[in-house]
N, C-alpha and C positions, 0 to 999 in steps of 0.2 A: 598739782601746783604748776603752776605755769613757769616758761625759764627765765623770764626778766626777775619774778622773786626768789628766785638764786644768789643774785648779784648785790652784793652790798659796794655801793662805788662812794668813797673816800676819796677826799683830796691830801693825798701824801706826796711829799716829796723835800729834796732841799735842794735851792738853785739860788746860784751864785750869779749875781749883776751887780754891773758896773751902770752907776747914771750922772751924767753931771750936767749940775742945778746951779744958775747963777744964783748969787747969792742972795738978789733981791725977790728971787722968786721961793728961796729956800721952803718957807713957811706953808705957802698954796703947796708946795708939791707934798711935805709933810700932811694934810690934810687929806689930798688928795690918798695917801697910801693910805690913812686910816680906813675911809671911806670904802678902801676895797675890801675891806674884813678878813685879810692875810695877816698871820702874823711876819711882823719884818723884824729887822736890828741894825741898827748904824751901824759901821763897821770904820767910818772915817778916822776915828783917831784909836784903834787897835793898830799894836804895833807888827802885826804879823800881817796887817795888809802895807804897812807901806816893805815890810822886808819882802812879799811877795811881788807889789809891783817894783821892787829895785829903785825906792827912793833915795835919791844921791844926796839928801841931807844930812844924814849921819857918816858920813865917809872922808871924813875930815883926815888933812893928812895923806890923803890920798894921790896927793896931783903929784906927778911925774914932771 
């Protein structure tokens, strides 16, 4: 047996990005993700990404 059929190589993993897509171009860049045959997930309106990037919209009350 030779040692390259050893190897079973898989694409695993999970990575976290950030992209920002004017809005007129939203739809091509949607496209475009499919076309790369990854799976993805919108993540824009989960509320545990705006607590993670510290969105000051909900902090009402807040001002000093």
């Amino acid at each position: 047996m030779l040692c390259c059929e050893l190897w079973c190589i898989i694409d695993v993993g999970k990575i976290l990005c950030g992209i920002q897509v004017p809005d007129k171009e939203n739809e091509q860049f949607d496209q475009w993700l499919m076309n790369l045959g990854y799976p993805f997930v919108e993540e824009t309106k989960n509320p545990a990404y705006a607590d993670f990037l510290g969105d000051d919209d909900d902090t009402e009350g807040d001002e000093e």
